[in-house]
N, CA, C and O atoms as a MOPAC input file, in Angstrom:
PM7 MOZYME 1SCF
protein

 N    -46.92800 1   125.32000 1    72.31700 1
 C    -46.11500 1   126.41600 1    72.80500 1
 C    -44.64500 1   126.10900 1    72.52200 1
 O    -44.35700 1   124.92200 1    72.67200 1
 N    -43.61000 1   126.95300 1    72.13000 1
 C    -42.36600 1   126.59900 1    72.05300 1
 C    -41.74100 1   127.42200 1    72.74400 1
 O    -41.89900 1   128.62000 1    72.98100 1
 N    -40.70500 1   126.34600 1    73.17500 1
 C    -39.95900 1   126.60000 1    74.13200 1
 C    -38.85600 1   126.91000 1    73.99400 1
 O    -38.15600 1   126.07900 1    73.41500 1
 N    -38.14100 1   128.30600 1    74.47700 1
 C    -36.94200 1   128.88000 1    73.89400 1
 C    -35.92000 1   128.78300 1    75.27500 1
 O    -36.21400 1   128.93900 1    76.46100 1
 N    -35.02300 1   128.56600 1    74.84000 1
 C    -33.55800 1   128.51000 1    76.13100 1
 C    -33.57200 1   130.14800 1    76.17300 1
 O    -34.06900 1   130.89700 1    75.33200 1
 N    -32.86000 1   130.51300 1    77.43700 1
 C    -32.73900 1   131.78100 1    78.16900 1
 C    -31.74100 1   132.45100 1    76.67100 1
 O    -32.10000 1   133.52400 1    76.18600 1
 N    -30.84800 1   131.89600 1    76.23000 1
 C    -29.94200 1   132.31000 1    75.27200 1
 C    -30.67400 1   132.81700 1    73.91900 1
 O    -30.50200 1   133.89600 1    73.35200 1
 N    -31.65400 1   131.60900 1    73.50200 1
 C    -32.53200 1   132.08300 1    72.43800 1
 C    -33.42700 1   133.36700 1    72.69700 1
 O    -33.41600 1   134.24500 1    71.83500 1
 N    -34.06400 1   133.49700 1    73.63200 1
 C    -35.04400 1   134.63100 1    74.27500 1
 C    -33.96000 1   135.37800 1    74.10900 1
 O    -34.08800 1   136.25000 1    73.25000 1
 N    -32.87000 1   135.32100 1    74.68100 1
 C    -32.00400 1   137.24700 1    74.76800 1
 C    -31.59400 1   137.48300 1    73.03900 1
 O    -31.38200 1   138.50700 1    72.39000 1
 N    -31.60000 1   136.13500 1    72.70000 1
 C    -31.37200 1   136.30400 1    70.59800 1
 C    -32.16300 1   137.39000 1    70.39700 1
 O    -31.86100 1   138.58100 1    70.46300 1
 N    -33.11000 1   136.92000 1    70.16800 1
 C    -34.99500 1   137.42600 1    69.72100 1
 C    -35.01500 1   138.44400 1    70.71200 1
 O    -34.02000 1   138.72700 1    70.04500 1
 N    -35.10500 1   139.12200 1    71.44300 1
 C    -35.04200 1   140.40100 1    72.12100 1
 C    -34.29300 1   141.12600 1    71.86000 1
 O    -34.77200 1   142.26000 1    71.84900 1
 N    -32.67000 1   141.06600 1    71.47500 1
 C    -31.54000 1   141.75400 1    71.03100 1
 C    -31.79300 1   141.65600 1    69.65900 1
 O    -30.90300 1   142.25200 1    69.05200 1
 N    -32.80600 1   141.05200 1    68.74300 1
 C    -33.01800 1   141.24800 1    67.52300 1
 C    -34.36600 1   142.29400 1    67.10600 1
 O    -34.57100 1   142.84400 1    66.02400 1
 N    -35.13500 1   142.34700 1    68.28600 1
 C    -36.15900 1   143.02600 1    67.98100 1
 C    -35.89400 1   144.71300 1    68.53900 1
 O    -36.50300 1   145.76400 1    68.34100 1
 N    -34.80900 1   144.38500 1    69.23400 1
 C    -34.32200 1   146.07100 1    69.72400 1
 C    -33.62800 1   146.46200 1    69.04300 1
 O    -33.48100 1   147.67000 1    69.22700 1
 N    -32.72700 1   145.86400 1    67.83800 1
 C    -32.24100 1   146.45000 1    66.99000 1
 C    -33.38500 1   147.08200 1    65.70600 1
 O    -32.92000 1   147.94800 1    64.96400 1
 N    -34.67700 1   146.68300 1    65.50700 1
 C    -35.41500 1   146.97800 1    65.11900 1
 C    -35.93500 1   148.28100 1    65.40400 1
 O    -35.98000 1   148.70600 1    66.55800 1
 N    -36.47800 1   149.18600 1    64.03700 1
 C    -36.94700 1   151.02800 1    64.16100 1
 C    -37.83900 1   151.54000 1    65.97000 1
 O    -37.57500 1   152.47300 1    66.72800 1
 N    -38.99300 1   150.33100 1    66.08300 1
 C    -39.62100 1   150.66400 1    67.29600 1
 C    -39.43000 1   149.80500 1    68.23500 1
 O    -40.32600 1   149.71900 1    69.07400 1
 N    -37.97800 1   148.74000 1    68.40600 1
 C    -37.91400 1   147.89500 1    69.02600 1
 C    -38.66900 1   148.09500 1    70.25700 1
 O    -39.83700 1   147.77800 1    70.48400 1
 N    -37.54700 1   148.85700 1    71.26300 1
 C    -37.86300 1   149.18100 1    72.66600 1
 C    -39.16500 1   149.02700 1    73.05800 1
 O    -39.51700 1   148.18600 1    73.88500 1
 N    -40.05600 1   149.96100 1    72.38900 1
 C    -41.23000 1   149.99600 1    72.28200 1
 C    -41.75400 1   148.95600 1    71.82400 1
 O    -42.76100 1   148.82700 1    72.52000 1
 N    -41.72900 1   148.14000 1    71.11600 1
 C    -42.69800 1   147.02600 1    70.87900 1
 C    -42.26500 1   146.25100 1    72.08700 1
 O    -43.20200 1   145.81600 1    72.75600 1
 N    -40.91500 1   145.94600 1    72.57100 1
 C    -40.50600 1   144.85000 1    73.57700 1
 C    -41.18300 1   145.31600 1    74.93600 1
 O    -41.53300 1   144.46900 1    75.75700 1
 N    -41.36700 1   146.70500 1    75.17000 1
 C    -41.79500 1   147.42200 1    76.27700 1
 C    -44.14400 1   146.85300 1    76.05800 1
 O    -44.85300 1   146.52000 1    77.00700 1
 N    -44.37000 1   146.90900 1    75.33700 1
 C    -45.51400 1   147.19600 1    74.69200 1
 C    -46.03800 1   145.27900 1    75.53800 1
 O    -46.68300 1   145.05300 1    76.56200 1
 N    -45.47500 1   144.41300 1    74.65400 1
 C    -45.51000 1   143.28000 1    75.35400 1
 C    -45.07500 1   142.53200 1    76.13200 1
 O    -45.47900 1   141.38600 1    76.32700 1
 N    -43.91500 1   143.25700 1    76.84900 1
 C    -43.99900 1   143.15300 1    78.57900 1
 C    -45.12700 1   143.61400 1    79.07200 1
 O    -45.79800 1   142.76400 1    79.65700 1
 N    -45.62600 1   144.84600 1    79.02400 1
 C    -46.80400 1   145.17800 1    79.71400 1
 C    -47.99200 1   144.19400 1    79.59900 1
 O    -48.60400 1   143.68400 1    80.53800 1
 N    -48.15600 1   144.06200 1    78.58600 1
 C    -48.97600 1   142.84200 1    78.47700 1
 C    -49.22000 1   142.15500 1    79.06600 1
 O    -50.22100 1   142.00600 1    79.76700 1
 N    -47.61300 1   141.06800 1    78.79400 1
 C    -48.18000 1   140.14400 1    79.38400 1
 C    -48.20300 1   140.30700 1    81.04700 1
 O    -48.92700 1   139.60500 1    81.75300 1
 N    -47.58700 1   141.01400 1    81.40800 1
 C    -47.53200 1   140.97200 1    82.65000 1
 C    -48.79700 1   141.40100 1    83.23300 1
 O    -49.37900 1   140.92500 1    84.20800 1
 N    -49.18800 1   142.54600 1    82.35300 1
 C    -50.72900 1   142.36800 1    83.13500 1
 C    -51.83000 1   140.44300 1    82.69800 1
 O    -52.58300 1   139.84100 1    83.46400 1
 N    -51.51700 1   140.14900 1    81.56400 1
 C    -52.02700 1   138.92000 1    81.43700 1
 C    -52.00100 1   137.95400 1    82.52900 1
 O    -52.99900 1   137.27700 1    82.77800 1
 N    -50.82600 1   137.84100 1    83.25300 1
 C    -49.94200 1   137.23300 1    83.91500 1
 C    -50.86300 1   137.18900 1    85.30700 1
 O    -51.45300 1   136.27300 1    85.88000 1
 N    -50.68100 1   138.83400 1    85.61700 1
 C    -51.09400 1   139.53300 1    86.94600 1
 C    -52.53700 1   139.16200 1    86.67100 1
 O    -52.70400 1   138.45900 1    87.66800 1
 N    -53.54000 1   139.13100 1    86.12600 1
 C    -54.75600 1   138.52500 1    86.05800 1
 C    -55.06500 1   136.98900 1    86.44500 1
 O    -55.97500 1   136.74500 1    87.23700 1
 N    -54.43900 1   136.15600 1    85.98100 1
 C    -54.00200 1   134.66400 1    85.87100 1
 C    -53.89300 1   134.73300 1    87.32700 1
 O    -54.84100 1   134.26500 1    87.95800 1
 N    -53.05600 1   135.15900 1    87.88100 1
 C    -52.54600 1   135.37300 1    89.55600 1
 C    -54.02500 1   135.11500 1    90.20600 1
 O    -54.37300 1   134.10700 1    90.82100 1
 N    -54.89000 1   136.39600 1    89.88700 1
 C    -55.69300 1   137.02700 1    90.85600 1
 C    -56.17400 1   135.60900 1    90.63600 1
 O    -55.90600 1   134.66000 1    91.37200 1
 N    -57.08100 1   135.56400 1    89.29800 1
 C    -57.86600 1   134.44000 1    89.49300 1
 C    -57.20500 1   132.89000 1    90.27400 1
 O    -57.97600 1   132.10000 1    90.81800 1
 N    -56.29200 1   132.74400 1    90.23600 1
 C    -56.31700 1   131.48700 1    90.77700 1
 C    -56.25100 1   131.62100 1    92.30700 1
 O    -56.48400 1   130.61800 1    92.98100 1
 N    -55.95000 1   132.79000 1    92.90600 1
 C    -56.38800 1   133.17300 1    94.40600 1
 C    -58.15300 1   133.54400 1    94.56000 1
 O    -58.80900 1   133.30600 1    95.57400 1
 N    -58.58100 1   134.04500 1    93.55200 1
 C    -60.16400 1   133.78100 1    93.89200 1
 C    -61.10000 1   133.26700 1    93.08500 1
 O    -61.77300 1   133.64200 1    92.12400 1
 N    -60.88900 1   131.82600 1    94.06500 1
 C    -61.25600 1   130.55100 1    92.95700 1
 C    -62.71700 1   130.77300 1    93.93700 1
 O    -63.39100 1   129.79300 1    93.62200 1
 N    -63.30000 1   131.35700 1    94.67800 1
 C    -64.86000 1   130.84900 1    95.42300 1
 C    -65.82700 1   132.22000 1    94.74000 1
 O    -66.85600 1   132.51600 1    95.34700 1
 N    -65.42400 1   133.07100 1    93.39400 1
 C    -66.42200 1   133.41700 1    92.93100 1
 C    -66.78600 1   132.83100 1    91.55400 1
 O    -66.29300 1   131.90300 1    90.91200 1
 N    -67.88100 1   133.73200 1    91.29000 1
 C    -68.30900 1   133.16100 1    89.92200 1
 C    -67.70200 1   134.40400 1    88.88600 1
 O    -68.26100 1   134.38300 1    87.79000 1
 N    -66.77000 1   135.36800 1    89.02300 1
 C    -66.08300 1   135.86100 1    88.09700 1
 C    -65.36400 1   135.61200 1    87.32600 1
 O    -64.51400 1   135.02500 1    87.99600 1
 N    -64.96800 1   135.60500 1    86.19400 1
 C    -64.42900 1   135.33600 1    84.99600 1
 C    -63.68000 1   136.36700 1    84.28900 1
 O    -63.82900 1   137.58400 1    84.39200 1
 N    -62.59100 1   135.52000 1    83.32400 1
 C    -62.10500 1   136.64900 1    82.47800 1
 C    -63.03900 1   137.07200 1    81.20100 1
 O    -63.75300 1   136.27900 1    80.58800 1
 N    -62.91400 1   138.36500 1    80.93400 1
 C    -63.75700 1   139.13300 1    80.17900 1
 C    -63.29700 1   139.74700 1    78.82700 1
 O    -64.06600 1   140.40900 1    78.13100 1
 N    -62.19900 1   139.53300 1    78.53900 1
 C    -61.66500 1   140.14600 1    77.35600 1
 C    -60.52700 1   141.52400 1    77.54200 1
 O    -60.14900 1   141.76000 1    78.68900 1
 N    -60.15000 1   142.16500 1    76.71100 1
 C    -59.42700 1   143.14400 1    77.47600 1
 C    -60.03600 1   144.55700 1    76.71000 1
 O    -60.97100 1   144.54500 1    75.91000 1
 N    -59.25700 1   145.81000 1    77.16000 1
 C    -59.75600 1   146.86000 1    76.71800 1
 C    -58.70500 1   147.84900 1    76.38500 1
 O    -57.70700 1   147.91000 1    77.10200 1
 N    -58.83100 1   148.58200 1    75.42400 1
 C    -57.47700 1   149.16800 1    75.05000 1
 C    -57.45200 1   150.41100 1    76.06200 1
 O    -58.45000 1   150.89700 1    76.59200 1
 N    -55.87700 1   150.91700 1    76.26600 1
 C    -55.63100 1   152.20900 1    76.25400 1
 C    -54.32200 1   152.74900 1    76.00200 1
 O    -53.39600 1   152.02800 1    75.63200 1
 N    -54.21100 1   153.92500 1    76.17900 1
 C    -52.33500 1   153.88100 1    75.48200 1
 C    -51.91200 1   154.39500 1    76.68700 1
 O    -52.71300 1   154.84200 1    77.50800 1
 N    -50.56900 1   154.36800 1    76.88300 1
 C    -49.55700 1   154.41800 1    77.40000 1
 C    -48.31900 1   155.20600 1    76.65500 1
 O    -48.36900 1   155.35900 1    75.43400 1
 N    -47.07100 1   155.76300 1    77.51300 1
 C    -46.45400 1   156.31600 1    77.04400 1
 C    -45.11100 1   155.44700 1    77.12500 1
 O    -44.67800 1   154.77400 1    78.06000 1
 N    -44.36700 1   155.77700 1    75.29600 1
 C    -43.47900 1   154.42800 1    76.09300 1
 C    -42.12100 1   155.18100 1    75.43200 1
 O    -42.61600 1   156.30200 1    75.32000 1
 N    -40.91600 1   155.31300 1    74.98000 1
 C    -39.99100 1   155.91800 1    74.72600 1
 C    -39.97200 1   156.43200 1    73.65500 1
 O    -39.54700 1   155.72800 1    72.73900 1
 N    -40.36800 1   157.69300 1    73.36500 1
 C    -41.14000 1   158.75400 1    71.97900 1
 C    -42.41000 1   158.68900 1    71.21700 1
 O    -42.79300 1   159.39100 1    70.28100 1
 N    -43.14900 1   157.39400 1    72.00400 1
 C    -44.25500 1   156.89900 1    71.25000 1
 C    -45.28900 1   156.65200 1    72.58500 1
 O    -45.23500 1   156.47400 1    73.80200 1
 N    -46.10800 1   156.75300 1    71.65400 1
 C    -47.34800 1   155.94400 1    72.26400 1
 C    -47.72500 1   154.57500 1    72.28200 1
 O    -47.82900 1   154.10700 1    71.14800 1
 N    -48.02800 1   153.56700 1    73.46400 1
 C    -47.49600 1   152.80100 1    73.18500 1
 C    -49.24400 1   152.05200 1    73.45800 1
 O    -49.86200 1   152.42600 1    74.45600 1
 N    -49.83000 1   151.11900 1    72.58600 1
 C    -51.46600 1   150.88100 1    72.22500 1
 C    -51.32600 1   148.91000 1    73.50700 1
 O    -51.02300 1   147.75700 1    73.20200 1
 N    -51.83900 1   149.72700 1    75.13800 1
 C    -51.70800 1   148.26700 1    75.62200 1
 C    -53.42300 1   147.87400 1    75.41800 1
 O    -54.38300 1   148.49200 1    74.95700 1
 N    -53.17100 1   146.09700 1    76.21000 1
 C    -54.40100 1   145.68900 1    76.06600 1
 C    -54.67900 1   145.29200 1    77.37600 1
 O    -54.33900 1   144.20600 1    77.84500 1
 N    -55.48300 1   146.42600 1    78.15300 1
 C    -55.88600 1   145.71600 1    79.84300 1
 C    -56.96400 1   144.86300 1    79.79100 1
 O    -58.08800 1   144.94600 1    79.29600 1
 N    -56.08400 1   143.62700 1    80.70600 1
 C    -57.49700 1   142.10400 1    80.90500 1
 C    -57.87700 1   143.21400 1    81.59700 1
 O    -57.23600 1   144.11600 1    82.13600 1
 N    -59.40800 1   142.90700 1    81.44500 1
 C    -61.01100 1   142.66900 1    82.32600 1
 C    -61.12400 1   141.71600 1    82.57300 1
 O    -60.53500 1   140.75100 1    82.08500 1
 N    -61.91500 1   141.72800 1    83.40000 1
 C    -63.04800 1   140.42700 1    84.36800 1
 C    -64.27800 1   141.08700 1    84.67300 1
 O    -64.51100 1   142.29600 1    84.71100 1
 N    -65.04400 1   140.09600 1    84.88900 1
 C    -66.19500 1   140.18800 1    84.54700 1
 C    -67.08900 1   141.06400 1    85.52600 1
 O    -68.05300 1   141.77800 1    85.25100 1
 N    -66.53600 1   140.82200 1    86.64700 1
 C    -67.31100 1   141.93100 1    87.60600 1
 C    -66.69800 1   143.29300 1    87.86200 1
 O    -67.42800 1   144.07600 1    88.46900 1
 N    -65.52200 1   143.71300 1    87.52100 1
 C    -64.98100 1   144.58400 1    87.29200 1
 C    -64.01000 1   144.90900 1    88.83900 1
 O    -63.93500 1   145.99800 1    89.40900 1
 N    -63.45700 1   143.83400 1    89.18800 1
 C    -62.63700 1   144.06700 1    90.69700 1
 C    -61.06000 1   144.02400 1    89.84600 1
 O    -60.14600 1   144.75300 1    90.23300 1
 N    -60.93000 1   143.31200 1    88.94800 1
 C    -59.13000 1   143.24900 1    88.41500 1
 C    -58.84000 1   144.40600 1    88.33100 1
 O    -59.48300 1   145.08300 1    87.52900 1
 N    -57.79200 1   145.03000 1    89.11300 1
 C    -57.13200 1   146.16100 1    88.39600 1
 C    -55.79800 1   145.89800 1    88.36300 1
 O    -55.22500 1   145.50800 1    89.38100 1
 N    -55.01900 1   146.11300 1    86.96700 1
 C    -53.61700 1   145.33700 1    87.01000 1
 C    -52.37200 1   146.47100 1    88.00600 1
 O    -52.64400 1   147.66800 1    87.91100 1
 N    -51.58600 1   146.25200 1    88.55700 1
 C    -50.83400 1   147.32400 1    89.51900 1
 C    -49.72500 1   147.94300 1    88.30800 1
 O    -49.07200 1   148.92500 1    88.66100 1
 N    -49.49900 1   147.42600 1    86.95500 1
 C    -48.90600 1   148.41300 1    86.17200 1
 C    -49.67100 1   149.52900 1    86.10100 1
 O    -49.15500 1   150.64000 1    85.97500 1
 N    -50.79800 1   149.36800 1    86.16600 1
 C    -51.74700 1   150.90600 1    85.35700 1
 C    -51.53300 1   151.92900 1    86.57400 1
 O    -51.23800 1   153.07300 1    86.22800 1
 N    -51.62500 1   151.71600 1    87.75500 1
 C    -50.87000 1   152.72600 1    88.59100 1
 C    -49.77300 1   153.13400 1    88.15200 1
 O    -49.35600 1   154.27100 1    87.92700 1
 N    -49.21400 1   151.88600 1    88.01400 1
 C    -47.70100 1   152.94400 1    87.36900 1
 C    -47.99400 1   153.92200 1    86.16900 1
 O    -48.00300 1   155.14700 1    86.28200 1
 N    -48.18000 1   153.37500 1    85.25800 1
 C    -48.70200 1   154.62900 1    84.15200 1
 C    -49.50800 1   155.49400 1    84.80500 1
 O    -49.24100 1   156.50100 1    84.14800 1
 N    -50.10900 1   155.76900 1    85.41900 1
 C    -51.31900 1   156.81500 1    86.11100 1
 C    -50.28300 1   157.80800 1    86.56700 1
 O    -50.32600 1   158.97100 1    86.16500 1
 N    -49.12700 1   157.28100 1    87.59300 1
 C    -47.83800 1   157.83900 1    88.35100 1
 C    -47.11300 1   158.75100 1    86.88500 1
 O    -46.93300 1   159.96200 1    86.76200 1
 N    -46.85500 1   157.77300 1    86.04300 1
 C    -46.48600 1   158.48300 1    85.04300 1
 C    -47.03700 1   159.85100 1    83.99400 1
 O    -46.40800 1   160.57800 1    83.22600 1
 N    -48.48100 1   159.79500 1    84.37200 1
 C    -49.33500 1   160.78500 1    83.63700 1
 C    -49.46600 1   161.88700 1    84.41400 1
 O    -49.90200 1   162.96200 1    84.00100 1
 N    -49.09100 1   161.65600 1    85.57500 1
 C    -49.27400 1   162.72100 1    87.04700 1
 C    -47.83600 1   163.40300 1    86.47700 1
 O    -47.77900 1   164.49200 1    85.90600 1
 N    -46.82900 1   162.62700 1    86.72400 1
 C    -45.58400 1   163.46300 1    86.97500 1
 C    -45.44400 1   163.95100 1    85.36400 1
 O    -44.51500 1   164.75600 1    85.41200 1
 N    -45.78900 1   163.88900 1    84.29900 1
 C    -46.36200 1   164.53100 1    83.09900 1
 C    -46.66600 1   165.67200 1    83.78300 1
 O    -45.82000 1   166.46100 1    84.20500 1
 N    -48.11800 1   165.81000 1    83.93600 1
 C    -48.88300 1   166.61800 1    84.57300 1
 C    -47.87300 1   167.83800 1    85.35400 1
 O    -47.55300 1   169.01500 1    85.18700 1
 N    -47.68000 1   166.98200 1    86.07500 1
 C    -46.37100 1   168.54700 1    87.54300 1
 C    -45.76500 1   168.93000 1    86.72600 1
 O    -45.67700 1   170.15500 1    86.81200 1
 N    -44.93100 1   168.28900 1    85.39800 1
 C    -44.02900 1   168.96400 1    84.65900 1
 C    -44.43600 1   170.18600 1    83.78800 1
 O    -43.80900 1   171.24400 1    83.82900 1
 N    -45.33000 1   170.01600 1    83.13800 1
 C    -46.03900 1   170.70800 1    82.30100 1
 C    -46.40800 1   171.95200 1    83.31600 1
 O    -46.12700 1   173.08100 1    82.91300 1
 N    -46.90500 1   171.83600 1    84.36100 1
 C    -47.19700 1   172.63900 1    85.12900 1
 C    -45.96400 1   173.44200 1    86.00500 1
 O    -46.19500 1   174.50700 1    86.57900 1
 N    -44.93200 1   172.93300 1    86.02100 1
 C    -43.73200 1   173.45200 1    86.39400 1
 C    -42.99600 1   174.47800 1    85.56100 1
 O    -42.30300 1   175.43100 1    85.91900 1
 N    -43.25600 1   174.13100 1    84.61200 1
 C    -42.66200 1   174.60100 1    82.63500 1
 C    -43.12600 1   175.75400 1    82.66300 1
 O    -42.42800 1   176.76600 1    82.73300 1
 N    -44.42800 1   175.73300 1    82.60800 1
 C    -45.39400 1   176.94100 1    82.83200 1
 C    -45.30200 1   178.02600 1    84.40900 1
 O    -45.77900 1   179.16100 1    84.41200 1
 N    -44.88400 1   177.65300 1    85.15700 1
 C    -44.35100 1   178.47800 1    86.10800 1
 C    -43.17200 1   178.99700 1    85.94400 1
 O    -42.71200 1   179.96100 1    86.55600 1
 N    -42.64700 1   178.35400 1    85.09400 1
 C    -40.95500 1   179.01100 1    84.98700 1
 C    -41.10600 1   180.18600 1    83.90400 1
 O    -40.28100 1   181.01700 1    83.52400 1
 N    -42.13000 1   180.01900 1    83.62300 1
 C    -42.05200 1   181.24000 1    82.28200 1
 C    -41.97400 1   181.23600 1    80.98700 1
 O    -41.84300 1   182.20600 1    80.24100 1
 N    -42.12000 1   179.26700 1    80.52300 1
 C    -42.28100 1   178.61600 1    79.25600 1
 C    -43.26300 1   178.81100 1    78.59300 1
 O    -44.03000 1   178.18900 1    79.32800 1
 N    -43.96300 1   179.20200 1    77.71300 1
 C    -45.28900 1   179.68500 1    77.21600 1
 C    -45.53900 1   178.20600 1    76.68900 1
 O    -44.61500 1   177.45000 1    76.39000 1
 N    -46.93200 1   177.86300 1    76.60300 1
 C    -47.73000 1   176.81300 1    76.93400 1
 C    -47.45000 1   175.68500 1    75.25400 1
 O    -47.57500 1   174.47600 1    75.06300 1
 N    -47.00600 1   176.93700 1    74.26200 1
 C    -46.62600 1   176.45600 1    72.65900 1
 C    -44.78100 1   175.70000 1    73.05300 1
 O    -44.17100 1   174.93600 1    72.30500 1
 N    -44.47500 1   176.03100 1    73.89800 1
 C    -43.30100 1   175.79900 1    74.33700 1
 C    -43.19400 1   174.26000 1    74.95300 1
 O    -42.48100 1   173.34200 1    74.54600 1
 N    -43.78100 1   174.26600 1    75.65000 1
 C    -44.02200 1   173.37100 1    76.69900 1
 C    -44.45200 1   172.08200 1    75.96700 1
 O    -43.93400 1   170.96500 1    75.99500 1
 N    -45.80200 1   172.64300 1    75.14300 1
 C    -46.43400 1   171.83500 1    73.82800 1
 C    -45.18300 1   171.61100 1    73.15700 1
 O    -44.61700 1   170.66300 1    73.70100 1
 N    -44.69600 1   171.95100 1    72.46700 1
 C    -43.33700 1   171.41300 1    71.52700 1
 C    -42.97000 1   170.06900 1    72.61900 1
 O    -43.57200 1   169.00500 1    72.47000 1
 N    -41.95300 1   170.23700 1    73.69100 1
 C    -40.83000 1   169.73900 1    74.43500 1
 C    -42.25000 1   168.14800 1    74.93100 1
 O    -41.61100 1   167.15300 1    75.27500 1
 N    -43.36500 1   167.97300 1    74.96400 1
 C    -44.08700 1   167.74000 1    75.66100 1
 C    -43.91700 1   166.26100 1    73.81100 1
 O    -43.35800 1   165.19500 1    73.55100 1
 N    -44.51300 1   166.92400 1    73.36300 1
 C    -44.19500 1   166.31800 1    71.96900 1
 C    -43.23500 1   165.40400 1    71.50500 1
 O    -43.14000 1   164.30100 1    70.96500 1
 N    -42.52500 1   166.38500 1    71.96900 1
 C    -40.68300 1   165.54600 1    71.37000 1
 C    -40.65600 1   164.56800 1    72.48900 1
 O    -40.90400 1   163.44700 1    72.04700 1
 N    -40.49900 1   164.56900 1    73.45700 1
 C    -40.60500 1   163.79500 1    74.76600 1
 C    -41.39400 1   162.52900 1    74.53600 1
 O    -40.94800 1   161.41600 1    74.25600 1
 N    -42.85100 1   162.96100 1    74.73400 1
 C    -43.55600 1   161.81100 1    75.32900 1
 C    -44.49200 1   161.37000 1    74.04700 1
 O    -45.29600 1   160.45100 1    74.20100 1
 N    -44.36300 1   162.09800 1    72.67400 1
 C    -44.92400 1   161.78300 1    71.46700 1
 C    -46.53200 1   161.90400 1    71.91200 1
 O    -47.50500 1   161.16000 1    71.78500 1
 N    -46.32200 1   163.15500 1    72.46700 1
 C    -48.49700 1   163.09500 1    72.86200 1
 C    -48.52600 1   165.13400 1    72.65000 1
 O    -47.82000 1   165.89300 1    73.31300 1
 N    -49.07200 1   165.36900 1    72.06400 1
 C    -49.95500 1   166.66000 1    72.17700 1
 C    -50.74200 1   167.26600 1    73.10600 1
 O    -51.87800 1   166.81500 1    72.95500 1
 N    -50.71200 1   168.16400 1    74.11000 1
 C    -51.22100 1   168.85100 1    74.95800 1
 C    -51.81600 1   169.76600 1    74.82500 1
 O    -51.27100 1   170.82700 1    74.52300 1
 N    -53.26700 1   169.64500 1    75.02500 1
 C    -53.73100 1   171.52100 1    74.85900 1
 C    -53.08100 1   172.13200 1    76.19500 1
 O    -52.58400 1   171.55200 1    77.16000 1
 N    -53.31500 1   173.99800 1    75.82800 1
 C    -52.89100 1   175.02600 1    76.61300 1
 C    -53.64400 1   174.65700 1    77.92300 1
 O    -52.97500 1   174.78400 1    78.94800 1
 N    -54.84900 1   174.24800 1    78.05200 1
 C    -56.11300 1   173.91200 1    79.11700 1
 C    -55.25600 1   172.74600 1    80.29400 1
 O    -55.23700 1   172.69500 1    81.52400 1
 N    -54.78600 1   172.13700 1    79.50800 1
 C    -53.96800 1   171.29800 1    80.45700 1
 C    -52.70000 1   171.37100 1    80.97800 1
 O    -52.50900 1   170.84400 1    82.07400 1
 N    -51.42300 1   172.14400 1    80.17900 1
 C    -50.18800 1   172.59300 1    80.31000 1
 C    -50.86600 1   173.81600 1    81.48000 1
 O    -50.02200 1   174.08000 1    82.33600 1
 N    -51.68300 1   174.29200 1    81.59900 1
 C    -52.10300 1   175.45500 1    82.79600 1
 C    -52.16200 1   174.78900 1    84.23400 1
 O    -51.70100 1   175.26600 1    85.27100 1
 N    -52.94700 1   173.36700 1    84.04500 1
 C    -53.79200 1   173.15000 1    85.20000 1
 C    -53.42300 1   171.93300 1    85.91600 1
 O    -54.04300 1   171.59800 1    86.92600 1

């Protein structure tokens, strides 16, 4: 493992945000690891089962104009749940009210679809901008 001084880490971070998808990649593996991290946690507080880590499983996330491809640890009996993915869940909700707000104001649903696009880099059918 190598070991970087606090100065080197802000190098290499201020070099990768100057980069086309920085944010997003730096955002992409924070989540990570922190769910990596937040797994590591659980298990060493429940050391009296026979559960194990299991590999992880993709899903995306929304991260500043993009979609952003994380990797949630599993375990083996299926009790880990990392407390970022609430947050994204929070984030797909208040998506959700917006789209649904848009559409109460009198935005037609191709409208909403555009701004929904440019925003959060995800495509919405009309079925969902309604409901």
């Amino acid at each position: 493992m190598i070991k970087l001084t606090n100065v080197q880490l802000e190098d290499e971070i201020t070099l990768l945000l100057s980069e086309k998808n920085g944010l997003n990649e730096l955002l992409t593996i924070t989540l990570n690891a922190l769910m990596k991290s937040e797994r590591e946690a659980f298990f060493k507080e429940n050391t009296n089962t026979n559960n194990k880590c299991n590999g992880y499983r993709p899903i995306q996330g929304t991260g500043f104009g993009k979609t952003l491809e994380l990797r949630v640890p599993r375990d083996r009996f299926g009790v880990f749940k990392p407390l970022i993915l609430e947050i994204l869940r929070n984030q797909e909700e208040e998506q959700r009210d917006l789209c649904f707000e848009l559409y109460g104001a009198g935005l037609s649903t191709r409208q909403i679809g555009e701004i929904v696009q440019k925003i959060y880099d995800k495509s919405r059918s009309a079925n969902y901008i309604r409901h």
